[in-house]
C-alpha positions as semicolon CSV with decimal commas, in nm:
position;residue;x (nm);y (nm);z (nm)
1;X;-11,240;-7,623;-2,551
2;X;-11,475;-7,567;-2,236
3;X;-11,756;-7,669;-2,482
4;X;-11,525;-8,016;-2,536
5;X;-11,507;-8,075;-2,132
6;X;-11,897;-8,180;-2,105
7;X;-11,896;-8,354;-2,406
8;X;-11,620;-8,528;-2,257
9;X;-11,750;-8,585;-1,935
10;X;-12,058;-8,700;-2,057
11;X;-11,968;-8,929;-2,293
12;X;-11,679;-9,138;-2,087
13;X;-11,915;-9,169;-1,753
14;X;-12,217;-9,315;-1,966
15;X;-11,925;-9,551;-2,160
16;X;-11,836;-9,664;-1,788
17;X;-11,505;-9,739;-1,920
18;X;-11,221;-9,622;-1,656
19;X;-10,882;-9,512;-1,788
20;X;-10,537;-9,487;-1,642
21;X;-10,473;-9,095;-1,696
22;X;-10,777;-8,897;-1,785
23;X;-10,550;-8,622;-1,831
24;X;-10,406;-8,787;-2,121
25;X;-10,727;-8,909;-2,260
26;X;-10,888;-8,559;-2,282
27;X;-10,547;-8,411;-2,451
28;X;-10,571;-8,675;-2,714
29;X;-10,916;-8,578;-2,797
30;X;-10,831;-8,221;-2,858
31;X;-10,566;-8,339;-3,077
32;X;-10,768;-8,553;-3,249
33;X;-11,049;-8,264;-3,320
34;X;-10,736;-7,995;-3,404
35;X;-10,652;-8,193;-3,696
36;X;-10,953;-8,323;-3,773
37;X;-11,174;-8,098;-3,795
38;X;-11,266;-7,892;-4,077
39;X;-11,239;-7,574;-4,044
40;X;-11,505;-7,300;-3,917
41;X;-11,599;-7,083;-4,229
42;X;-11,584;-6,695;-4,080
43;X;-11,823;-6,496;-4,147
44;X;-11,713;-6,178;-4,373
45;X;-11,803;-5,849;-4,252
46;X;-11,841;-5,545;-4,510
47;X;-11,693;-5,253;-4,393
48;X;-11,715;-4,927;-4,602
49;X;-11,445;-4,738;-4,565
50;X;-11,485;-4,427;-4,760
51;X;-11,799;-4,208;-4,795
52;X;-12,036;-4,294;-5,047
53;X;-12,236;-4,075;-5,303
54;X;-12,577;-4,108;-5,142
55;X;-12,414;-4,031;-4,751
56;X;-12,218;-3,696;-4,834
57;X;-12,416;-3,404;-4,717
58;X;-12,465;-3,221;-5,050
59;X;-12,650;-2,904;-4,842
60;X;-12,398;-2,797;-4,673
61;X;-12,168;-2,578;-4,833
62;X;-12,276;-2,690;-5,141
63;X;-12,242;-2,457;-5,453
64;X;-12,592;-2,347;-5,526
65;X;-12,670;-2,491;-5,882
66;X;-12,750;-2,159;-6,043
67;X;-12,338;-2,074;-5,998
68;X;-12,239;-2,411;-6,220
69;X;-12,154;-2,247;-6,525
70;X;-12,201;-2,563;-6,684
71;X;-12,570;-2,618;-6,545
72;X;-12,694;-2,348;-6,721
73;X;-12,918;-2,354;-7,027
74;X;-12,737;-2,036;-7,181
75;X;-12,389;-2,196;-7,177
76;X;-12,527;-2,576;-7,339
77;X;-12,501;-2,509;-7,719
C-alpha cells in the first residue's frame, strides 16, 4: 500500500485534476487494484525435512564392515 501512496501522489498532481475527498479517491483505488489485480505467484521454498542418505554421518558409530555378516565373501554362495 505505501508503494500505492507515491504512485498516487504522483499521478493526480501531474493530472492537475482536484477532487472533493482525496480520502475517498485513494480508497477506491485500492479497491480497484484488490480485485483487480492478479495475483502475486509465491515463490516455493524446499525444505527437507528429514535427513538424507548422503548427510548422515556413516563414521560415527558405524558398524565396521568386516562385522556385516552379509558383506562377507565367505557367507555369499
Amino acid at each position: 500500500m505505501e508503494d500505492q501512496v507515491d504512485e498516487f501522489i504522483t499521478f493526480w498532481t501531474d493530472a492537475g485534476i482536484k477532487r472533493r475527498s482525496w480520502d475517498a479517491t485513494f480508497i477506491h483505488r485500492m479497491q480497484y487494484l484488490q480485485t483487480h489485480q492478479k495475483p502475486q505467484k509465491q515463490e516455493k521454498t524446499h525444505v527437507i525435512s528429514h535427513t538424507g542418505l548422503a548427510d548422515k554421518d556413516y563414521d560415527k558409530g558405524a558398524t565396521p564392515f568386516d562385522q556385516i555378516p552379509w558383506l562377507n565373501d565367505a557367507d555369499v554362495p
